[in-house]
C-alpha positions as a Python dict, from the first residue, in 0.01 Angstrom:
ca = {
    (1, 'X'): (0, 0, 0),
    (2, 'X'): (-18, 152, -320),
    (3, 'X'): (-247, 423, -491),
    (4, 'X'): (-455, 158, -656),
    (5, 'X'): (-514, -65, -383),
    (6, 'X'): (-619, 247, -170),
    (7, 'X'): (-921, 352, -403),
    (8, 'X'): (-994, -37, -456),
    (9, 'X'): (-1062, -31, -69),
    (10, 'X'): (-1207, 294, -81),
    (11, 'X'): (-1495, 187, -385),
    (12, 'X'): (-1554, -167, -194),
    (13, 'X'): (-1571, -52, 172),
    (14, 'X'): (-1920, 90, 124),
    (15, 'X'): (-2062, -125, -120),
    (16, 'X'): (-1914, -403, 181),
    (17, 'X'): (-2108, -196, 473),
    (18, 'X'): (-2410, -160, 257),
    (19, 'X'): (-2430, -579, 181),
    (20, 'X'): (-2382, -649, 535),
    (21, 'X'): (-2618, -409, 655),
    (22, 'X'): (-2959, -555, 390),
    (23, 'X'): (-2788, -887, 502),
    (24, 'X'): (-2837, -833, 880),
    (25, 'X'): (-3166, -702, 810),
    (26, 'X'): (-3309, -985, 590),
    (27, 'X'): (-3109, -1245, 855),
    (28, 'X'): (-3308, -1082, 1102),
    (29, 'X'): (-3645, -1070, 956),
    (30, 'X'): (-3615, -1428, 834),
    (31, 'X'): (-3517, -1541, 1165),
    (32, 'X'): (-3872, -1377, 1317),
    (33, 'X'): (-4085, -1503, 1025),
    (34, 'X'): (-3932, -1911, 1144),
    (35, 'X'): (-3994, -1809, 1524),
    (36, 'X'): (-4340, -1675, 1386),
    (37, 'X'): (-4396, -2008, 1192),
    (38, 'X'): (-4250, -2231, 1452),
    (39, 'X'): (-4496, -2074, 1719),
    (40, 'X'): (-4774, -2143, 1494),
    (41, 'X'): (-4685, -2462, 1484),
    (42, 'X'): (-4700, -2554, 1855),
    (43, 'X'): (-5017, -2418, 1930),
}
């Protein structure tokens, strides 16, 4: 591995962790706002 590729990882790793993170969060929220809807629906 050279120099360049190290501070390529090092930039991307936390702008990766920080995407997956909002991701997981918005997955998750979406996900309870269809069970929310989907309830609603059967009753």
């Amino acid at each position: 591995m050279s120099l360049p590729d190290m501070r390529l990882i090092i930039v991307l790793a936390p702008l990766l962790i920080a995407a997956g993170w909002a991701f997981f969060n918005i997955g998750a929220a979406a996900l309870n706002q269809l069970q929310n809807f989907l309830n609603r629906e059967e009753a």
